[in-house]
N, C-alpha and C positions, 0 to 999 in steps of 0.2 A: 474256813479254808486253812489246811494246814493246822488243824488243832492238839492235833496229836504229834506228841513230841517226835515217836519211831517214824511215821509217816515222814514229815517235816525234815528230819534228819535224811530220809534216803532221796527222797523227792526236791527240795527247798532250794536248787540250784540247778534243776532243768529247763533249759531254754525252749525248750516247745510250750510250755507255760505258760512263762513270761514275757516272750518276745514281745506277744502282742502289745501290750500292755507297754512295754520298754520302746517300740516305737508310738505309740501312741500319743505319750505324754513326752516325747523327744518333739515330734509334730505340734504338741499342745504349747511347747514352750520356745518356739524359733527355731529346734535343730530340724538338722535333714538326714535320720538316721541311714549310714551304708550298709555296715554290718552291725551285728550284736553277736556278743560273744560271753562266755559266764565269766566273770572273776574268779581268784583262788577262793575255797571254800572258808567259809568263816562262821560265824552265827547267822548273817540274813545275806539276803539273794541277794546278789551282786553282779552287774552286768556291765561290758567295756563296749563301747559303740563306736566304731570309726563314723564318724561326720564327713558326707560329700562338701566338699569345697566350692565355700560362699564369697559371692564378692563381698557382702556386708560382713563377713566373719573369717575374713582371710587367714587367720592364725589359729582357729580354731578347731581341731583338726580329728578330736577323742575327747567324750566327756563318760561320766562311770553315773551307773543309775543304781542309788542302792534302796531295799526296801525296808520296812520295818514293822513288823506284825507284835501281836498279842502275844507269842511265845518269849523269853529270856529277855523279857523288860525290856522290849522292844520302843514302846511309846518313850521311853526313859531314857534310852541310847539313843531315840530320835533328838529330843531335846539337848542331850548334851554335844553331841554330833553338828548338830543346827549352832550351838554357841560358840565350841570350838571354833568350828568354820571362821564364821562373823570374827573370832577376836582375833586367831593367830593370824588373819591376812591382813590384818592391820598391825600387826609383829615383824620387827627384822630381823629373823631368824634364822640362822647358821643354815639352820637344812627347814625351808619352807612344806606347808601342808597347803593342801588343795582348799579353792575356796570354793564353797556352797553357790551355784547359780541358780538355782532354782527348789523347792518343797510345794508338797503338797498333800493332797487326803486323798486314797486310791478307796476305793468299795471291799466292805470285809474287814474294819478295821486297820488296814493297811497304812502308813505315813511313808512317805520317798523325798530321798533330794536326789538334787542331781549336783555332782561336782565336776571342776575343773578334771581334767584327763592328764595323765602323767606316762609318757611315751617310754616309761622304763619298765624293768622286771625287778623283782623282787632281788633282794643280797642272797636269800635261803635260794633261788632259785643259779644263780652259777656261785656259788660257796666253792664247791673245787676250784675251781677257774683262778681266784684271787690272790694274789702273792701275798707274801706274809708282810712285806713293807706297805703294802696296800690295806693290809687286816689293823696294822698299829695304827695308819692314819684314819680309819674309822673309830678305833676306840676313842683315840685323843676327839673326836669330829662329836662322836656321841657325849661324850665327856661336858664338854664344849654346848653341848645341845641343851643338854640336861640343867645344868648350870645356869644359865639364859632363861629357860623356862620356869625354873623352879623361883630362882632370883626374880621374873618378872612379872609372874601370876602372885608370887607374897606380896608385891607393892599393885598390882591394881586387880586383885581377888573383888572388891567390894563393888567394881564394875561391872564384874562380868554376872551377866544373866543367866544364871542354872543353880534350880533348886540347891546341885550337892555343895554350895559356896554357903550354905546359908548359916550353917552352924560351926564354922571353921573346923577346928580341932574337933571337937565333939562329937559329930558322925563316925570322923573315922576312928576315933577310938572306941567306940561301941561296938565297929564294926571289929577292931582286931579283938577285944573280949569275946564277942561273940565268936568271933574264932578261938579264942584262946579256949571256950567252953567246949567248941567242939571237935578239938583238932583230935582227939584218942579216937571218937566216932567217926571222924572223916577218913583215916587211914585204915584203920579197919574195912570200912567200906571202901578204898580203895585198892587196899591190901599192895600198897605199894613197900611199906618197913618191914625189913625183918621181923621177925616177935619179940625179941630180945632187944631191938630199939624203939620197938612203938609204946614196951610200959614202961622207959624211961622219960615218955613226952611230960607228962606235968611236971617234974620235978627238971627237967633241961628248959622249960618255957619261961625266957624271964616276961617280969611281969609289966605291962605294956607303958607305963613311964618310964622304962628304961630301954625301950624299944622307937619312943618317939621324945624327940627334944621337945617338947610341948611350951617352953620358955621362947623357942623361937617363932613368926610366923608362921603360919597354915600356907600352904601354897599347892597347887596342882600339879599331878604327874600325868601320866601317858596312861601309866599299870597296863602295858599290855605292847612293848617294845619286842615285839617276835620281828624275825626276820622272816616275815610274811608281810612286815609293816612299814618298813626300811627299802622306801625303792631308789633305782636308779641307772646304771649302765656301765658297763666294762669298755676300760680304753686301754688299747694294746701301747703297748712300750715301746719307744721309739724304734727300738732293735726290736725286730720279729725272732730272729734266733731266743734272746732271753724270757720271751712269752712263752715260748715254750717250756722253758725250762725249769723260770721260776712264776711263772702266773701274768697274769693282767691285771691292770689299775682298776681302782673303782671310783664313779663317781655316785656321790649322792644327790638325789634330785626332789625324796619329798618321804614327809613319813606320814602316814594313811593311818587311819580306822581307829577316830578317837573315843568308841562310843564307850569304853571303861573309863573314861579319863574320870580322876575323881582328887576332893583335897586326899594327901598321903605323903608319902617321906621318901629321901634318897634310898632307905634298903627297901622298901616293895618295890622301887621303879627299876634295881636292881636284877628282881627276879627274872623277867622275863629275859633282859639284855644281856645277862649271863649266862643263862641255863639255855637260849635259845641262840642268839645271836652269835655270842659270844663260844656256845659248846664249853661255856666250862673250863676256860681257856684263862688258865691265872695271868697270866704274863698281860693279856689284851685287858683284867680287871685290873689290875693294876695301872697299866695307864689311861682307864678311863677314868678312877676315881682318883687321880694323882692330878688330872686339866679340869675334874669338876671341885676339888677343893672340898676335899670331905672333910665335914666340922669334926671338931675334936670329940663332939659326944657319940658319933659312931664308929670315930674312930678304936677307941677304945672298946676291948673286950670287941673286936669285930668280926672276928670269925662264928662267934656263939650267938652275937646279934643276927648275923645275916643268916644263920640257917636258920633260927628264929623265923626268920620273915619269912624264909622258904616254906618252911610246914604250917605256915599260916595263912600260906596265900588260898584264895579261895578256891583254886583249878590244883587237878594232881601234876605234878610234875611227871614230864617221861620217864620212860620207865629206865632210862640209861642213866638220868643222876643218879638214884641210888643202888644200880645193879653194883659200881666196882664195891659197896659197903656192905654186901649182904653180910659178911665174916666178921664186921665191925662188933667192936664190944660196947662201944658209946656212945651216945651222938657227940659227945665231945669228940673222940675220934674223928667223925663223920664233917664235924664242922671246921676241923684243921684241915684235914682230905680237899675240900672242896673251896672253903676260904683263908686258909693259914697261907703265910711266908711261907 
């Protein structure tokens, strides 16, 4: 089922599919599915269910059913997904994550959970909408988020249950050489740089102890802060005239889809929340790593670290980061551009 990556990809989020299936195992496990609907797209099939209203479950109102197959380490992102779950809802958490109510084993190599339902929309989804005093108290919030997380998975890493904890530091540093080996072939094949910045990649890459404080604890990130992943709700401003004119508030209510989370460092957890969230938006990086308290070892040389991480990351970045650079003559240029004062 779904083996094929092309198939997979155009198919892998149709509800005539799934539904069955998505009400089946809602019945199998106490719910009373109303509707079924697909979630935003992502790696695996994703479905949002309104629940008819139970006296034994009076609050209980939307839970999201998501699946996980043998394609893109599926089984892998089940497990870490499953641990996430269990840890961060026993976390006091600035901006809370859904907790896992139910897994299982679907036919086809298939694994599903079911989680808590979050009655918001995505931040990428009213981005116009939000005033810019509203965009600053997300940065500080995510800053704040980040912080907490990272600070509280290095003091209890040794608890938590998933494989990628097992080797602290040393996974992910295999894995940035590994990229460091492949990043000329990766752009290539992506044909996202210039020509004139992409054979300056080995000689701009610094070399990965100086990309990770390795002195300090291992701790866990997100790797994967899109604002696709950041939900929650727009609250109009007391005066309706200034909604109009400068935006609406935002609340945040939960950040979803842990299934990259892995150990890693403040600049990967960087990439997504900037280049996606954020749009690239220096003024909003600035105060989010000004409330997360960036240690002094990336602090320094920071601009030329974080592009670093940028072209290391394992996904291509859109194709808007580096369009304003095409004319650029360095990635040092590139990396002031994007990360400089």
């Amino acid at each position: 089922m779904f083996s094929d990556q092309a198939y997979y990809a155009a198919h892998f989020m149709e509800l005539a599919v799934w539904e069955p299936s998505v009400r089946k195992l809602c019945i199998q496990h106490g719910f009373s599915p109303k509707r079924v609907s697909p979630g935003l797209p992502g790696s695996f099939p994703t479905f949002i269910v309104d629940l008819e209203v139970r006296e034994d479950q009076p609050n209980r109102r939307l839970i999201v059913v998501k699946f996980f197959g043998p394609l893109f380490d599926g089984h892998n992102s089940f497990a870490i997904e499953r641990a996430m779950g269990r840890y961060l809802t026993q976390q006091s958490m600035s901006i809370p994550s859904p907790g896992v109510l139910a897994e299982g084993h679907l036919a086809h190599e298939w694994l599903y959970l079911i989680f808590e339902g979050i009655p918001g929309v995505s931040i990428g989804q009213v981005r116009q909408q939000i005033s810019q005093k509203a965009w600053k108290r997300v940065a500080e919030q995510m800053g704040k988020f980040m912080q907490a997380l990272h600070s509280s998975t290095a003091i209890t890493l040794p608890t938590i249950t998933m494989p990628i904890v097992a080797s602290g530091w040393d996974a992910y540093v295999d894995f940035l050489q590994l990229q460091h080996a492949n990043c000329l072939a990766n752009h290539l094949h992506w044909n996202d740089l210039p020509p004139q910045l992409a054979v300056q990649l080995q000689e701009f890459l610094l070399p990965v102890d100086q990309l990770v404080d390795l002195a300090s604890s291992p701790y866990l990130i997100h790797a994967d802060l899109t604002a696709d992943h950041l939900l929650g709700k727009t609250v109009p401003p007391p005066n309706p005239q200034a909604s109009s004119l400068a935006g609406v508030d935002w609340e945040s209510l939960a950040i979803i889809d842990w299934g990259d989370a892995r150990i890693g460092n403040i600049l990967y957890e960087l990439v997504a929340l900037y280049l996606d969230i954020f749009k690239a938006d220096k003024h909003l990086l600035t105060i989010c790593i000004q409330q997360y308290g960036l240690p002094a070892f990336y602090r320094q040389d920071f601009p030329r670290k974080a592009l670093c991480m940028v072209l290391l990351h394992q996904f291509p970045m859109p194709a808007s980061v580096y369009e304003p650079y095409q004319d650029a003559q360095s990635l040092s240029e590139v990396a002031e551009g994007l990360f400089g004062g």
